[in-house]
N, C-alpha and C positions, 0 to 999 in steps of 0.2 A: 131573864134569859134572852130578851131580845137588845139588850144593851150588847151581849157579848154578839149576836149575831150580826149585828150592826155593824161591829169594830172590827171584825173577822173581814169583812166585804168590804170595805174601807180599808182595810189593810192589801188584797189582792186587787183591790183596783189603785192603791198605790204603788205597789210592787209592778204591776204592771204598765204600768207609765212609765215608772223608775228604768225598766228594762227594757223597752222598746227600742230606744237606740240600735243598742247590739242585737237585739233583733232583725233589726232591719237590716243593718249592716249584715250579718249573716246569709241574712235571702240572698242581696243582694252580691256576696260575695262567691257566695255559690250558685249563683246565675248564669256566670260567663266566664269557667272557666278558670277562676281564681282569679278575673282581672273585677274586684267588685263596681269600681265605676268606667268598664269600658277601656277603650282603649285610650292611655294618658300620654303625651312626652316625658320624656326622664327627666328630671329639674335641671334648669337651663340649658336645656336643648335650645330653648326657641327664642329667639331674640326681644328682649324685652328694655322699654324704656327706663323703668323703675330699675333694671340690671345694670343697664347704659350707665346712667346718672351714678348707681352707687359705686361703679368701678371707678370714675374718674373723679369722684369724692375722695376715694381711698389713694388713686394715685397720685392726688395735689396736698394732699395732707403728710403722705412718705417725700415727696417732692418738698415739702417746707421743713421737714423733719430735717430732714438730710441738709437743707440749706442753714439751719439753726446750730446741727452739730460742726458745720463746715465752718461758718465763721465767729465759732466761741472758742 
């Protein structure tokens, strides 16, 4: 009988780990109003160098596109 009790406790303290995330995130979501981490900017609102960089990646790459269909 204590094999089964054992594995019973071991299984709610898994489950409980298992779950915590959304737990938290839950607290934490209904703490402020539905904004659960505060207040965010809207994705790319705000100037970012890793955004910089990928914009002008993408526009030397259409820039050589365009030159490859132009002189084939």
């Amino acid at each position: 009988m204590g094999d089964v009790t054992g594995l019973f406790l071991a299984m709610i303290v898994i489950g409980a780990l298992a779950f915590a995330p959304l737990g938290y995130f839950i607290y934490k979501f209904a703490q402020k109003d539905g904004k659960p981490f505060g207040d965010t900017e809207p994705h790319g609102d705000s100037p970012s160098l890793v955004n910089d960089l990928a914009e002008k990646a993408i526009a030397f790459v259409k820039k050589q596109i365009n030159k490859s269909k132009t002189s084939a």
